[in-house]
DRENDO-1510 file (C-alpha; in Angstrom, 1 decimal, always signed):
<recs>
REC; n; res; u; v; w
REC; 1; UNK; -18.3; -11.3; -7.0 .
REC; 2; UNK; -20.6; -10.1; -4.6 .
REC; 3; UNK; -23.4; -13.1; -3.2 .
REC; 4; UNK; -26.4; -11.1; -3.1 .
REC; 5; UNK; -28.8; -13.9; -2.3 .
REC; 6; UNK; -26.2; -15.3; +0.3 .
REC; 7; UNK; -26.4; -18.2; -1.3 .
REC; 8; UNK; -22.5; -18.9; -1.4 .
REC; 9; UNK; -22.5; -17.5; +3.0 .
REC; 10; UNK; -24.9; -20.5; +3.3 .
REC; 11; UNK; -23.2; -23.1; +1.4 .
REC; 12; UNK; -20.1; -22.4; +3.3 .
REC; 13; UNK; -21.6; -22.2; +6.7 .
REC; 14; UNK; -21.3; -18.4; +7.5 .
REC; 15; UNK; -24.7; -17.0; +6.8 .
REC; 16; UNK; -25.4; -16.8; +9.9 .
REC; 17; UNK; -29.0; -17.8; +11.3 .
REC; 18; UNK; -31.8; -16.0; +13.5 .
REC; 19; UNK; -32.0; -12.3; +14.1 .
REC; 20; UNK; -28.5; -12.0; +14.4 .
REC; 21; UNK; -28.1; -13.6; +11.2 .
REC; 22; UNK; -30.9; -11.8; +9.3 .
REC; 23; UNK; -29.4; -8.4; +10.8 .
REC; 24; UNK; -26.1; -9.1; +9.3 .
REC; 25; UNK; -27.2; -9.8; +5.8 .
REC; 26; UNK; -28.3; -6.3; +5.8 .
REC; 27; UNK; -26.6; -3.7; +3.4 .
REC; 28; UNK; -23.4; -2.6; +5.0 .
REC; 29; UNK; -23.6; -5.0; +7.7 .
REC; 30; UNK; -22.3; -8.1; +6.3 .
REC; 31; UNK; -19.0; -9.8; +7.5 .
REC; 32; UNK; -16.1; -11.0; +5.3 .
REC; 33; UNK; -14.6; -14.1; +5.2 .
REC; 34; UNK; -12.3; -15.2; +2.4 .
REC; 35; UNK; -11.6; -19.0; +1.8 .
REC; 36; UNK; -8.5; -20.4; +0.3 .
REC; 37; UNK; -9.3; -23.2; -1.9 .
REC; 38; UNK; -6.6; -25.4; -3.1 .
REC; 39; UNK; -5.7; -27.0; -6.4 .
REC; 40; UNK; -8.1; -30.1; -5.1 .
REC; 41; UNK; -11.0; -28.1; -4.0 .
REC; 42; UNK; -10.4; -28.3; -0.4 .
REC; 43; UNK; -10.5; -25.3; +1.5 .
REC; 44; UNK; -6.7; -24.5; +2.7 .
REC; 45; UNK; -7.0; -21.6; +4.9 .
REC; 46; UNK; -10.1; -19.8; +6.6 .
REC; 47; UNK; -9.2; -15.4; +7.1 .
REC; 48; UNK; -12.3; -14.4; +9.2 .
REC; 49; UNK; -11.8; -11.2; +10.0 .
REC; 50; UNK; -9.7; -9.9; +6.9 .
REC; 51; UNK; -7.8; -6.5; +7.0 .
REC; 52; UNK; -9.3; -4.9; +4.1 .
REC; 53; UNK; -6.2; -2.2; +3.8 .
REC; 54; UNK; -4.3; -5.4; +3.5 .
REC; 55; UNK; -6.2; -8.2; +2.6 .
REC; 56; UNK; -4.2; -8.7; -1.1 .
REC; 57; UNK; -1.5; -9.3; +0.6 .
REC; 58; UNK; -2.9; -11.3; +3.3 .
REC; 59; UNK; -4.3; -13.9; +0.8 .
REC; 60; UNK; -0.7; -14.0; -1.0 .
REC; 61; UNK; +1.0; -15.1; +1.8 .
REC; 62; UNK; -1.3; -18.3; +2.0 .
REC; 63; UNK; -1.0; -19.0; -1.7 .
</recs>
């Protein structure tokens, strides 16, 4: 799913605010950041900086 209006960035704190933040909302210059969420809806584990060439199996392992 891809949060176009960064709505989702923002309601999870990593939007980003000010020039810098505006800059990075740019095409092509956003960051990724995957969340873990656990059976209760808590977030279980943060990956900031995700290896893309091996983010499946980077999310596995915290599952």
């Amino acid at each position: 799913m891809a949060d176009t209006d960064r709505s989702v960035a923002k309601a999870y704190g990593v939007a980003g605010s000010g020039l810098f933040g505006v800059a990075r909302g740019l095409p092509g210059m956003n960051e990724r950041v995957t969340f873990i969420i656990d059976e209760k809806g808590r977030i279980a584990h943060v990956i900031d900086n995700p290896d893309t060439r091996n983010h499946g199996a980077e999310v596995l392992k915290h599952l």
